[in-house]
Structures are given as C-alpha cells and as structure tokens.
DOPAGU-80359 format. One record per residue (C-alpha): residue number from 1; chain; x, y, z. Coordinates in Angstrom, 1 decimal. Each point is the difference from the previous one (the first is absolute). Example, Ala and Ser with C-alpha at 12.3 -4.5 7.8 and 13.67 -1.06 7.14 Angstrom:
residues 2
REC    i  ch       x       y       z
REC    1   A    12.3    -4.5     7.8
REC    2   A     1.4     3.4    -0.7
***
This chain:
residues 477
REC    i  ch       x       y       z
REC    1   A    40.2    41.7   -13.0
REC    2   A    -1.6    -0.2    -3.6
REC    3   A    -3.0    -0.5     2.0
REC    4   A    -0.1     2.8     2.2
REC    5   A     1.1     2.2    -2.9
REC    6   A    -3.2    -1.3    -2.1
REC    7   A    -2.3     0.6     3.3
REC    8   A     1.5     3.5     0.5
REC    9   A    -1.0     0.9    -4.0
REC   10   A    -3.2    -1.5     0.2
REC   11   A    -0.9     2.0     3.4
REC   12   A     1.5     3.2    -1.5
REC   13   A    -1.6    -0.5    -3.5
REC   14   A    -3.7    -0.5     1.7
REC   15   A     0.5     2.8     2.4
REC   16   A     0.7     2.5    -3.3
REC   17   A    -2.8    -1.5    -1.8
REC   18   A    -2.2     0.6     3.0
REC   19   A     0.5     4.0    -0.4
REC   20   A    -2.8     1.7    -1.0
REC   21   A    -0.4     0.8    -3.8
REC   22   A     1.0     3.9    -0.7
REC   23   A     1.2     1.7    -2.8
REC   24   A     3.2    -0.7     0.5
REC   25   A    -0.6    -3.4    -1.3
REC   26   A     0.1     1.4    -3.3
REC   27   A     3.1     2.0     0.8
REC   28   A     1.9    -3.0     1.2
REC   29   A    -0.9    -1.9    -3.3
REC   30   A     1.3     2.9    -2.1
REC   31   A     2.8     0.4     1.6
REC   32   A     1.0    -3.5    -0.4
REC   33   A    -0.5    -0.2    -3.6
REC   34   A     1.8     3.4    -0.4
REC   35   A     2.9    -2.0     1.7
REC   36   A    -0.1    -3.0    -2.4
REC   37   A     3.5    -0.3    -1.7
REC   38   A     1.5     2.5     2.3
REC   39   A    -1.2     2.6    -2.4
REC   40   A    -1.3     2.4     2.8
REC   41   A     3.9     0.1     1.4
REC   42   A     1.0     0.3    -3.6
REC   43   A    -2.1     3.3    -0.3
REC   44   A     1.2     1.1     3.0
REC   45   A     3.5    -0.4    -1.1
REC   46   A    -0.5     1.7    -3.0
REC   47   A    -1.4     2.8     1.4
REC   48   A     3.0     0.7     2.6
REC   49   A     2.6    -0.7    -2.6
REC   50   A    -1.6     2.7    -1.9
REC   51   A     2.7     1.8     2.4
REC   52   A     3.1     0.1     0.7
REC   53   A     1.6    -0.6     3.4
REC   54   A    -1.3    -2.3     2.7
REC   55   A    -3.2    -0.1    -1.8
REC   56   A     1.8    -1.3    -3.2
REC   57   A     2.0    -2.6     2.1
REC   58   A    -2.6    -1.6     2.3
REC   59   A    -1.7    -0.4    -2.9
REC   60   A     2.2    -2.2    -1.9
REC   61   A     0.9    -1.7     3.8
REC   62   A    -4.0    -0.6    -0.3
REC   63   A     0.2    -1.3    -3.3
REC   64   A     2.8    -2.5     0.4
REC   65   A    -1.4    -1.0     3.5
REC   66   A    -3.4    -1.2    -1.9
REC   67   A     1.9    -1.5    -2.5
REC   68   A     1.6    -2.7     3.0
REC   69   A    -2.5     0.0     1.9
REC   70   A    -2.5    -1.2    -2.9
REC   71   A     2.1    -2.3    -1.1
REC   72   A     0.7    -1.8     3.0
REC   73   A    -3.9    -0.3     1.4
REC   74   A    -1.6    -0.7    -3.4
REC   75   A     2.8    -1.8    -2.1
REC   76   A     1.6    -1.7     2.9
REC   77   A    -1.8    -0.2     3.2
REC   78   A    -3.5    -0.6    -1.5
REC   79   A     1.7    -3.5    -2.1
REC   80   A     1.3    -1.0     3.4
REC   81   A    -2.8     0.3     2.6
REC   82   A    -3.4    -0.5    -2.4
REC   83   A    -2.9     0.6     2.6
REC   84   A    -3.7     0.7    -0.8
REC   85   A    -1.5     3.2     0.6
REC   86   A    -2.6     0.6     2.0
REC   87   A    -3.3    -1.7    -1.0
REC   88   A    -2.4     3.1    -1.8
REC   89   A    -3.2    -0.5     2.5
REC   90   A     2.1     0.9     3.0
REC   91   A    -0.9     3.6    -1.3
REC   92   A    -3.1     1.7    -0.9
REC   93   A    -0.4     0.4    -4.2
REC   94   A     0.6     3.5     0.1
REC   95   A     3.4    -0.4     1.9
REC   96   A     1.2    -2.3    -2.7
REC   97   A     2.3     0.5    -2.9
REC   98   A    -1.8    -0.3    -3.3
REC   99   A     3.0    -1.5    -1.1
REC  100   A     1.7    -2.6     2.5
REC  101   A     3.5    -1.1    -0.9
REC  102   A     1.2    -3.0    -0.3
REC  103   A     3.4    -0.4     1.3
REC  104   A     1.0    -0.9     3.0
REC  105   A    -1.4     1.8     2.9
REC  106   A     3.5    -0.2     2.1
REC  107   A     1.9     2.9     0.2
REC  108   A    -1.8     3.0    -1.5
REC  109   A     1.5     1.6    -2.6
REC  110   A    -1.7     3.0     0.3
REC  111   A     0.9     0.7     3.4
REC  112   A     4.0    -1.0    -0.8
REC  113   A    -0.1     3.0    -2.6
REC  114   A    -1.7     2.0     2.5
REC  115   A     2.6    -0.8     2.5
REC  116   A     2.8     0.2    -2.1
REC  117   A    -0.9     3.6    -1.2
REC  118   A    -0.3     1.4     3.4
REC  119   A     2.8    -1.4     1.1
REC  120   A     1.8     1.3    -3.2
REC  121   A    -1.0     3.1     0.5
REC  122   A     0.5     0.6     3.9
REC  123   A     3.7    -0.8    -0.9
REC  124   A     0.3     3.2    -2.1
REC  125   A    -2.5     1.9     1.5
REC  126   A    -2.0    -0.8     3.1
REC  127   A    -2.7     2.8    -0.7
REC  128   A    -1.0    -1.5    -3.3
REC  129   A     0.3    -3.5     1.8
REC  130   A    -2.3     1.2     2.7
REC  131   A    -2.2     1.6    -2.2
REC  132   A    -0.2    -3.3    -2.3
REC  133   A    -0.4    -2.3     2.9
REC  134   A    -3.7    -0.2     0.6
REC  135   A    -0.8     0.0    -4.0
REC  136   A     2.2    -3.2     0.6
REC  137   A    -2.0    -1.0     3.2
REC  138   A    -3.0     0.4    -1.6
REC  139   A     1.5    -1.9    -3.6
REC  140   A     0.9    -3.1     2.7
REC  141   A    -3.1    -0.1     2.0
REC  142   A    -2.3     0.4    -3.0
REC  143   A     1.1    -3.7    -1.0
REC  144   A    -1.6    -1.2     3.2
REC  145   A    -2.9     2.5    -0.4
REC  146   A    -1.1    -1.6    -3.4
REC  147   A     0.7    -3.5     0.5
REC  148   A     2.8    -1.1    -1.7
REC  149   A     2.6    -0.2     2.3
REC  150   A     0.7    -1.3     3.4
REC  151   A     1.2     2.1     2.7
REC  152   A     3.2    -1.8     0.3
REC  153   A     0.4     0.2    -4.0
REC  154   A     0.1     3.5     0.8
REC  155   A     2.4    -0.4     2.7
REC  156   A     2.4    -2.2    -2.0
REC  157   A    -0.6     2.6    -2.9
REC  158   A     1.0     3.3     1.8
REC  159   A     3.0    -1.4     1.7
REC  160   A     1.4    -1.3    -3.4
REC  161   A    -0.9     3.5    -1.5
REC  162   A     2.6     1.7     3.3
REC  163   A     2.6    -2.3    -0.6
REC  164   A     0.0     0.5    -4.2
REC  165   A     0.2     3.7     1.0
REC  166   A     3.1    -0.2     2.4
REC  167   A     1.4    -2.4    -2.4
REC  168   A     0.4     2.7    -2.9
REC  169   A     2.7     1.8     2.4
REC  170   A     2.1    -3.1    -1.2
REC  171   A    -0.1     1.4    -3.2
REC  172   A    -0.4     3.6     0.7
REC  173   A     1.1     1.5     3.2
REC  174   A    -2.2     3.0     1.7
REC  175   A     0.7     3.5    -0.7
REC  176   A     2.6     1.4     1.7
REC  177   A    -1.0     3.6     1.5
REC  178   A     3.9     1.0     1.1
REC  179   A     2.0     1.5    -3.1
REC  180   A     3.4    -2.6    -0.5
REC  181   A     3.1     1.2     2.1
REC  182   A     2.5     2.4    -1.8
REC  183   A     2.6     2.7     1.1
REC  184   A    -1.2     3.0     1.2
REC  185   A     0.4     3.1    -2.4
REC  186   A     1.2     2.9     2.3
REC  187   A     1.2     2.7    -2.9
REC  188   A    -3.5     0.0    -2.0
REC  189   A    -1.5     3.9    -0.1
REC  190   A    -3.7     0.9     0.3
REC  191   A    -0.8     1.2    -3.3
REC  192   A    -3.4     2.9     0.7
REC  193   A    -2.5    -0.4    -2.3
REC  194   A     2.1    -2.6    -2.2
REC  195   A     2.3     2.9    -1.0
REC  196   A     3.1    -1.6    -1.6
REC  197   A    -1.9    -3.1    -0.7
REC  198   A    -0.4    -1.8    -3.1
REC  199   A    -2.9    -2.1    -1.0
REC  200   A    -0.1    -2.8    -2.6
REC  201   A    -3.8    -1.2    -0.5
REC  202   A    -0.6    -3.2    -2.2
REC  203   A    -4.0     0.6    -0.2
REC  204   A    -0.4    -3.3    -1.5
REC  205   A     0.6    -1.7     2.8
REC  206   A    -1.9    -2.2     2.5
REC  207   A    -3.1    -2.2    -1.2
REC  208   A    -2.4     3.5    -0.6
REC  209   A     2.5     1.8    -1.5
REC  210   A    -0.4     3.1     2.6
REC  211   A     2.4     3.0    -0.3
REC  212   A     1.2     1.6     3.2
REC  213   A     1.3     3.1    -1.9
REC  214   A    -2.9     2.0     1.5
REC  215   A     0.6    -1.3     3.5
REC  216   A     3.4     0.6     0.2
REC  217   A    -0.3     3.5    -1.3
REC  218   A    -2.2     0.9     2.6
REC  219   A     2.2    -1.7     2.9
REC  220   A     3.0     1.9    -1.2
REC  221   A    -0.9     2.4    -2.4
REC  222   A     4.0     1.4    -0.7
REC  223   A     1.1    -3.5    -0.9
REC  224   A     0.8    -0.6    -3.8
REC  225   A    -2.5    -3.0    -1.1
REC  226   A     1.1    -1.6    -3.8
REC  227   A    -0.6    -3.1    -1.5
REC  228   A     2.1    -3.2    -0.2
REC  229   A     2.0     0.3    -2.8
REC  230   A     3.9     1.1    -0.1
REC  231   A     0.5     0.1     3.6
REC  232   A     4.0     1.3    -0.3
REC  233   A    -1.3     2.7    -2.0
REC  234   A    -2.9     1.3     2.3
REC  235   A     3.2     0.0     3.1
REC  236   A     2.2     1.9    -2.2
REC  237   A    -2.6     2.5    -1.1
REC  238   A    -1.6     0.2     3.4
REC  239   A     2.7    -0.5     2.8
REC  240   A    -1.8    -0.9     2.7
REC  241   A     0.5    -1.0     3.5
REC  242   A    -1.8    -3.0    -0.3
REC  243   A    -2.1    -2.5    -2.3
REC  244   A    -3.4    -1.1     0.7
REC  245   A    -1.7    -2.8    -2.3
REC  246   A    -3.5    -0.8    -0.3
REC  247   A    -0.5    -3.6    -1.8
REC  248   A     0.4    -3.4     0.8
REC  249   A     3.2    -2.2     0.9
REC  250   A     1.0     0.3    -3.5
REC  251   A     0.0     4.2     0.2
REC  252   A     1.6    -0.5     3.6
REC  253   A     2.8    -1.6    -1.3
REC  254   A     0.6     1.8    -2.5
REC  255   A    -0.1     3.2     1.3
REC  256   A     1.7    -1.5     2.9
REC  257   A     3.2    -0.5    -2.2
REC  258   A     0.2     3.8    -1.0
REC  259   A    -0.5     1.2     3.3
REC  260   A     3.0    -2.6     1.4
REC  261   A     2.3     1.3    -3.2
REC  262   A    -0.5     4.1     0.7
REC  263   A     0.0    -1.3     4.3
REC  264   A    -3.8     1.5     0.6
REC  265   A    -2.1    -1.2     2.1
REC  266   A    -3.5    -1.6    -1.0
REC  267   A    -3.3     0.9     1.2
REC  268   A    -2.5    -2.9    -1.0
REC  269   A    -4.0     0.2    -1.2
REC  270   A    -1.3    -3.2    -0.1
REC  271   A    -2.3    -0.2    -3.7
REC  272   A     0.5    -3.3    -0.8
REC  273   A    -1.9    -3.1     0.0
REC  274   A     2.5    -2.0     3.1
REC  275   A     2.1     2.7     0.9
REC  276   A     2.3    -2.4     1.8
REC  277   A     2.8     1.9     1.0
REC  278   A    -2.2     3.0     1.2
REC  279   A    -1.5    -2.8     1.7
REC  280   A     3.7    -1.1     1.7
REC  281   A     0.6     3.3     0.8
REC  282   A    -3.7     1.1     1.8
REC  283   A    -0.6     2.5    -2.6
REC  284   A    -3.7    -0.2    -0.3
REC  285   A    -0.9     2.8    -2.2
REC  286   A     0.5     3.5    -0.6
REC  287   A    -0.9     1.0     3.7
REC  288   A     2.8    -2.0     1.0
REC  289   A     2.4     1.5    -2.2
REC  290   A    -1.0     3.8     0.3
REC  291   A     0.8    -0.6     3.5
REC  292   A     3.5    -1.6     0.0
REC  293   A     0.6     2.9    -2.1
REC  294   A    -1.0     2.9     1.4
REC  295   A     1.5    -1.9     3.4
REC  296   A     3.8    -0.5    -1.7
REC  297   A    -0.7    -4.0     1.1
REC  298   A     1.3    -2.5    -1.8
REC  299   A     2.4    -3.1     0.1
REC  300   A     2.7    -1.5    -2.2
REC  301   A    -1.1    -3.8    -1.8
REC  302   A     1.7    -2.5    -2.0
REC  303   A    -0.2    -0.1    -3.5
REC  304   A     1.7    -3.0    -2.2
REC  305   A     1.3     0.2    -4.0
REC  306   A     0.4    -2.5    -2.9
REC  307   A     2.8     0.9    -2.9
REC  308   A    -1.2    -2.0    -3.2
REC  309   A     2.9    -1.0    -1.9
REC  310   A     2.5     2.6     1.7
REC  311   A    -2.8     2.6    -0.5
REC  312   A    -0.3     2.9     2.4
REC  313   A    -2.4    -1.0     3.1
REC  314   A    -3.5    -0.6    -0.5
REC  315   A    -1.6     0.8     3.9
REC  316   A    -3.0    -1.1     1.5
REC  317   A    -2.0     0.5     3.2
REC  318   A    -1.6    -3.3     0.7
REC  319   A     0.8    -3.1    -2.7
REC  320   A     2.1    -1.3    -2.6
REC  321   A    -0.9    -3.6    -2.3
REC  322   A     1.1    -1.9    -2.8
REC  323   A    -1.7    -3.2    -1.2
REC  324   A    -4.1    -0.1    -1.0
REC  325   A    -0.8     3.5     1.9
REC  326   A     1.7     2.5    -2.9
REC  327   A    -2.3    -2.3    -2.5
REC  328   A    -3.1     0.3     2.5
REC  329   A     0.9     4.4    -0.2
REC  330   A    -0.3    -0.1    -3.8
REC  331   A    -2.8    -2.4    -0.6
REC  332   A    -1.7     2.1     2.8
REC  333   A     0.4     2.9    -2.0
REC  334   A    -1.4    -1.3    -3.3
REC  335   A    -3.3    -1.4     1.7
REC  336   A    -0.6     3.2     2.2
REC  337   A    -1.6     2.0    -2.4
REC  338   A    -2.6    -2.7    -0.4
REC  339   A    -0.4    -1.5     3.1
REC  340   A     0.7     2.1     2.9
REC  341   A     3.6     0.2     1.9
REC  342   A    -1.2    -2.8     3.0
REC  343   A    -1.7    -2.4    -2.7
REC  344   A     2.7     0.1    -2.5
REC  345   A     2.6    -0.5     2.8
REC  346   A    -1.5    -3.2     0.5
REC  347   A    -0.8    -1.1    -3.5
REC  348   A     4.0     0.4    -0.3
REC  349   A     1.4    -1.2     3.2
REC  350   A    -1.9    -3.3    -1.0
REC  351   A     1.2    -0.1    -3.6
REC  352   A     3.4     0.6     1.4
REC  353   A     0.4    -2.4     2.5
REC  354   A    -1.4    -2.4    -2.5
REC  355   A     2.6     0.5    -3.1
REC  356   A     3.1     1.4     1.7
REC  357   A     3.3    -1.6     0.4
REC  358   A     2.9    -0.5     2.6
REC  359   A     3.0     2.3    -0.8
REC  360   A     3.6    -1.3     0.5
REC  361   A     2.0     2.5     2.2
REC  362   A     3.0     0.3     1.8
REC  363   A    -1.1     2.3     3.6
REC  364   A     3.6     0.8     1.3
REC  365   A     1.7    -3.0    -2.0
REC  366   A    -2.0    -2.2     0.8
REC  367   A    -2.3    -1.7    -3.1
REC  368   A    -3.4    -1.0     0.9
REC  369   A    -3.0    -0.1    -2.0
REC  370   A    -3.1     1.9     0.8
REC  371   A    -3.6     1.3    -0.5
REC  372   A     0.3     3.0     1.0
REC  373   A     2.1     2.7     2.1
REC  374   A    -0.9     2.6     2.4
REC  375   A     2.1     2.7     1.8
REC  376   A    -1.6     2.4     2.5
REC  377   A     1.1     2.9     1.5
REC  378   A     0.7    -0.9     3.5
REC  379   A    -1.5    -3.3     1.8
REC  380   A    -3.5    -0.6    -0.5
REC  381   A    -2.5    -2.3     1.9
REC  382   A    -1.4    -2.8     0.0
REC  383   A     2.7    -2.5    -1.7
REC  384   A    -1.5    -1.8    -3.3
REC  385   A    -1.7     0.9    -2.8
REC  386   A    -2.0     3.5     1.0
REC  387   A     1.8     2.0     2.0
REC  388   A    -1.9     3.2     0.6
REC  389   A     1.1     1.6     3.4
REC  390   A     3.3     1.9     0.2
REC  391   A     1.6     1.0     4.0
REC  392   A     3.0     1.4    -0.7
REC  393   A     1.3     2.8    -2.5
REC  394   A     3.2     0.1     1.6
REC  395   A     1.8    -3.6    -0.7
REC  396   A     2.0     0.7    -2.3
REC  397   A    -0.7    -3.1    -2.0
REC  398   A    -1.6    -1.6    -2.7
REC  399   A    -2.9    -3.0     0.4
REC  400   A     0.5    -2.4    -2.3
REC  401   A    -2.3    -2.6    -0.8
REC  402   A    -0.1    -2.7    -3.2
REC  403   A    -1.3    -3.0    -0.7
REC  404   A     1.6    -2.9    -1.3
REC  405   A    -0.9    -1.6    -3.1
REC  406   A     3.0    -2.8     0.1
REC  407   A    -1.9    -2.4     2.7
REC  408   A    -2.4    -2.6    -0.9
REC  409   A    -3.8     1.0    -0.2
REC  410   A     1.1     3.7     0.5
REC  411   A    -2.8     1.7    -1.6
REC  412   A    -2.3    -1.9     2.0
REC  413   A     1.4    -0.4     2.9
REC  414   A     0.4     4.2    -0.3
REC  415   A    -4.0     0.1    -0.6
REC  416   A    -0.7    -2.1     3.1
REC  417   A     2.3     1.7     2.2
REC  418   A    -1.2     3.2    -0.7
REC  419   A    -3.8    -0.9     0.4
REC  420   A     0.7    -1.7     3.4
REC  421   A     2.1     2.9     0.8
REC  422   A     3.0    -2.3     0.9
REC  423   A     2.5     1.3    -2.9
REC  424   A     2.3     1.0     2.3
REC  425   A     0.7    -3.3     1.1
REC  426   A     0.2    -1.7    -3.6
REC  427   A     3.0    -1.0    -1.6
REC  428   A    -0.7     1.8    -3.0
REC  429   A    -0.1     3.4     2.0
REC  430   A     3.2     2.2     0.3
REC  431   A     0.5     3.0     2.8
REC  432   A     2.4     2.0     0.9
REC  433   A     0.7     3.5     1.0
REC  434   A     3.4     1.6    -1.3
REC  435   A     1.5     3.1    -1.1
REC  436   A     0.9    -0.9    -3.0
REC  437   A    -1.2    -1.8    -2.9
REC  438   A     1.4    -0.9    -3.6
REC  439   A    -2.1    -2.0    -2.4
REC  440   A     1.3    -1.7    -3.5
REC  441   A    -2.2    -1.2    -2.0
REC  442   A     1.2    -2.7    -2.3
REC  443   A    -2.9    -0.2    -2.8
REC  444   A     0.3     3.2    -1.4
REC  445   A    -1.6     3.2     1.1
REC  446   A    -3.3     0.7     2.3
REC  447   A    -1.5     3.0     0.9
REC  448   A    -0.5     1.1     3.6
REC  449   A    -2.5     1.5     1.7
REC  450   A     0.5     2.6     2.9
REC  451   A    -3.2     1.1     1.7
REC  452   A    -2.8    -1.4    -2.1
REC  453   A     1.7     1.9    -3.0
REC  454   A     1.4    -2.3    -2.8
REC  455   A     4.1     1.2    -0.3
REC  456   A     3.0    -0.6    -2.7
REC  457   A     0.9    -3.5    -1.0
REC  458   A     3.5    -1.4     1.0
REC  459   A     1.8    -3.2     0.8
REC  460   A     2.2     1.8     3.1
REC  461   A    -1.9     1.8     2.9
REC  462   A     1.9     1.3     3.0
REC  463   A    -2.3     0.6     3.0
REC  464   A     0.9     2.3     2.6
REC  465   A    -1.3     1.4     3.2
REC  466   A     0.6     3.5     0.7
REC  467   A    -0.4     0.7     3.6
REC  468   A    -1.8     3.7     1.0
REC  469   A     0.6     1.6    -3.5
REC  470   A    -3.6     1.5     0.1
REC  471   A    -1.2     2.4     2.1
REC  472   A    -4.1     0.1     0.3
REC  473   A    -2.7     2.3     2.0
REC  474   A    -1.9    -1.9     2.6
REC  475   A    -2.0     0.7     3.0
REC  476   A     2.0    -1.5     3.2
REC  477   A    -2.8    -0.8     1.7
***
C-alpha cells in the first residue's frame, strides 16, 4: 500500500511540476509563506473578532481549531511518521522555495491549519466558511505547487485540520439559533413609542465602550433614558410601566432585581461584551427589542438568588461561583487598565489557577473540600468544566457544579479532564441540578461572585431558584 501511495505522489508531484510556468508561480509561493505559522488564519481571525456576533465567535472557533490542529500535525504526527520531502530538482528553480524546511514532509502543517479554519468556521457560519475555503484550497495545494510537500502530506494534513475543527465542539458546543424555552407572557402591554418605559444605559459597557443612548432615543423617543446609578430611586421618581437596561450581564442583573421587586417587566439592549442572557433569550439587539415591545410579546424566565449570611437576596440572570473565580474578577480588574479586558483576563485566570486553594464546605450538610463552586441559573450544557449553552429558562432549578479538591492528584487530574474535555466523567467533577442549594463555609468568609461581578463576603450562602419571577420583551418568532 506504502508503495502505491509513493507512486501515486510521485505521478501527481511530476504532473504539477509539468504545468507551464505563469505568474501564479509567484502567487503560490507568497501565499505559502504568508501561511507559515498559521499567521495568515491568525490575521483573519483578528480581523472578524474585531466584531461581535458570529464574526467574533468563528473567529475564536478558528483560533482554537489552529491551535489543535497545529499541534497535532507538527508536534505530534511529524515525530511519528518522519518522511523526506520531495527531492528540489523535481521542480523548475523558480517553483522552488527559497527557503525549504526541514521537518518532516508527512502530514502538512499548513494544510491542517488550513483545514482546521475552514472547518472552524463553516460550523458557525457557512458563508464565511465558503468564502475562506479556496484561500484554504489554494494554502494546501501551494505546498505541492512549490515542492515541499507530497500530495498525500496534504491529504493527511487537511483531514487532521477537519477533525481538530469538529473536535472543539467537545469543548464548545455550536451556537444555538432558538431562544431557551420559558413560559409564555400573555398580560405584557405594547408600550408606542416606548411611552412608560424606563431606560438605564451603562455607556461603559462592552469592549468599545459604545453608548446606545442615541439609539434608543430615536427608537422610542417618549421613553425616559438615565444612567446606572440608584436604580430604586429612578422607579420611584419615574413610575414606569416597565424597565429597559442597556449594559452587560452585570447591568442585566441588576436592573433585573429592581424590575422583579416593583413586578415590571424588562425590556433588554444587548451593550455588553457576551451578553449571555440576551443571548438565552434571542434578543439580538435593539431591533429585536423595539419589536417585542411595540408587539406586547414577551415570556416569563427563571431567575435564581443567593442570601449571604441571612442577607436579603442577591439575583442573578446567568451564574453564581465561589472558589478562584471572585479572585480572577478582582485581579481582572486591577490589570485592565493596563492591559486590555481579554489579556488581563488571561494573565489572571493563569495566576489564579496557579496560587488558589481548595475551600472546606458543607453543600446541604454534607463537608467536602473544593476548588471552586458554580451555580447557574437553570441547566446549562455541556456537563464539565465550560458550560456555555443554556435550553431551558423554565426549570426551575439550579446547576450546580464543583470540583473536588479531597481526591488524590485533584488539581491535575481537573487540568487533564478539562483539556480532553472528559470532566464530566472524572471523579473530581460534581453535577447536579436542584432547587435548592445551601453552602457553609468552614474557613472563614469568601466572597461570591454573581454574574462576572465580584459580591459581599460570607461564610453562609442560601441559593435559590425562583421560577417565572421576571417578565421580559421578546420577539416570538
């Protein structure tokens, strides 16, 4: 078989070096050094996350998809199967590399991270995967084309590079079009021209910063648009028929608390930089939202609530946590000024999983020590260490994941399991989904953090679901 496979490349390989000399010669060899270190999929990533939305997200898909797929052709595969590359006077000098490498010619990087990128991208979009794919054709065959790969290199390479990109849904599961499940609202009003509506604008959200106040005033120019600030004060001086917010998860939530307290309704503007709950809920921008509104559609979803230390409820839309992630929020916050919010997020998630330390706990009487502590707001998907998909608003329950810090090799064992994606499975790994939840910890206090925002400190923390208690504007269909 090895010898058929050698004939076939050698046929192939003579056959392209037969082709007549043109000037895409030169293009080819451009466009292969352009590709060198996956840098021309890294530019191409950067430019789409320069976006938010699908752009933003097939982007990073891209990036991580590279990331295995260069891994496993040059740091793996190559050390396995060495092979030589094809010999330099099978091709005319000016088809040739000016600089041949030297690694093994079986399978072709290049044409993995080619691969991988498409295939990446097709999964979140499949115009920009179309539209990438013969820039990736071209990436592939341009290895053959200049002599320093054989066409089953190629091969080899690109179907590594398709299975690295379907391997990242292990991880990090496509996007999910349809809005998660939740009761229907059937007593919300049409409010014309946002007249009775209230609308609280944090203009320092999202990664640029951009305010919606002039947006929203065109869209419904008899709404009342104020800051964030004293929310119970703007409701008491205002009285309006319902609350809008315009912020991130952090401004959701804690608008959403007011509008739960004073029973209003809450009309969402997604300005932050995830927007994860307007994401749950299909609420894709403004458009979306102008149109629930002026329709009267809406539906009733799930919140949940923490007490600290007997404390009145603390609610939040999407995730509580104790353990490392409250420590990863403040050191966050000190390095963003320098760094940028996504670099500093991962100059402290590393120094954090580095230095933290288990807590001792008691979760409904029973003591267990742990790394850290999460609680979501209804079940999310997948099961283990990321889950980033929510279907269902209307549960009525709590997801609650930790991980233990009492078994032998746990922090280890925790970092493998999460890279292979197999957490879920590990004996250090805790699920369940409940309606309740009380937590004691047993070394003192901790401070919690409820939707990416850092909380009080306590040692008792009562968690709560609380089925339909907010009312929200959303298209139906």
């Amino acid at each position: 078989m090895l010898r058929r496979v050698n004939g076939l490349d050698l046929a192939l390989m003579r056959r392209s070096a037969a082709l007549r000399g043109t000037a895409a010669d030169r293009g080819f060899k451009r466009l292969s050094k352009a590709a060198n270190h996956s840098l021309l999929w890294l530019v191409i990533a950067g430019a789409l996350a320069s976006r938010r939305g699908v752009g933003r997200r097939a982007a990073l898909r891209g990036a991580a998809a590279v990331g295995g797929a260069s891994f496993s052709a040059s740091l793996v595969a190559k050390r396995l199967f060495p092979r030589r590359r094809p010999a330099a006077d099978l091709l005319h000098e000016t088809r040739r590399l000016t600089k041949r490498p030297t690694s093994s010619s079986f399978p072709s990087g290049h044409a993995a991270s080619a691969a991988a990128f498409t295939t990446a991208l097709a999964m979140e979009s499949p115009a920009l995967g179309a539209a990438v794919a013969p820039v990736a054709a071209a990436v592939a065959y341009s290895r053959v084309h200049t002599g320093v790969h054989w066409p089953s290199d190629v091969a080899a390479g690109t179907a590594i590079g398709i299975a690295a990109g379907l391997a990242t849904r292990r991880w990090w599961p496509r996007h999910r079009a349809d809005a998660a499940s939740a009761r229907e609202h059937t007593a919300l009003e049409p409010l014309v021209d946002g007249e009775g509506l209230v609308v609280v604008v944090n203009p320092g959200a999202g990664l640029g910063g951009v305010d919606q106040t002039g947006a929203i005033v065109r869209e419904w120019p008899k709404a009342v648009v104020v800051d964030i600030g004293d929310l119970d004060r703007v409701v008491a001086g205002h009285a309006p028929r319902a609350l809008g917010v315009a912020g991130g998860d952090g401004s959701v939530a804690a608008v959403a608390a007011v509008a739960v307290a004073h029973r209003l309704p809450l009309v969402l503007i997604p300005a932050g930089t995830l927007n994860h709950f307007a994401r749950d809920v299909c609420v894709t921008g403004l458009a979306d939202s102008a149109r629930a509104v002026a329709d009267g559609d809406g539906a009733l979803v799930d919140l949940a609530a923490v007490s600290v230390d007997g404390a009145g409820p603390r609610w939040f839309v999407n995730t509580a946590s104790l353990g490392g992630y409250p420590d990863l929020v403040r050191l966050r916050e000190r390095l963003r000024g320098r760094w940028g919010k996504w670099p500093a997020a991962a100059i402290a998630l590393f120094r954090v999983l580095r230095t933290s330390r288990p807590l001792r706990v008691e979760l409904n009487g029973e003591r267990l020590l742990i790394w850290l502590l999460f609680v979501g707001n209804g079940p999310y998907r997948p099961k283990g260490f990321a889950p980033t998909t929510r279907p269902a608003l209307d549960a009525g329950l709590l997801d609650v994941r930790c991980v233990r810090a009492d078994r032998r090799l746990s922090r280890t064992r925790f970092f493998a399991g999460a890279l292979l994606g197999s957490l879920h499975r590990s004996r250090t790994y805790r699920h369940a989904e409940t309606r309740w939840l009380d937590v004691r910890v047993l070394d003192g206090e901790v401070a919690i953090a409820t939707d990416g925002e850092v909380g009080p400190s306590g040692s008792r923390f009562a968690f709560r679901s609380r089925p339909a208690s907010l009312g929200i504007y959303r298209p139906h269909d």
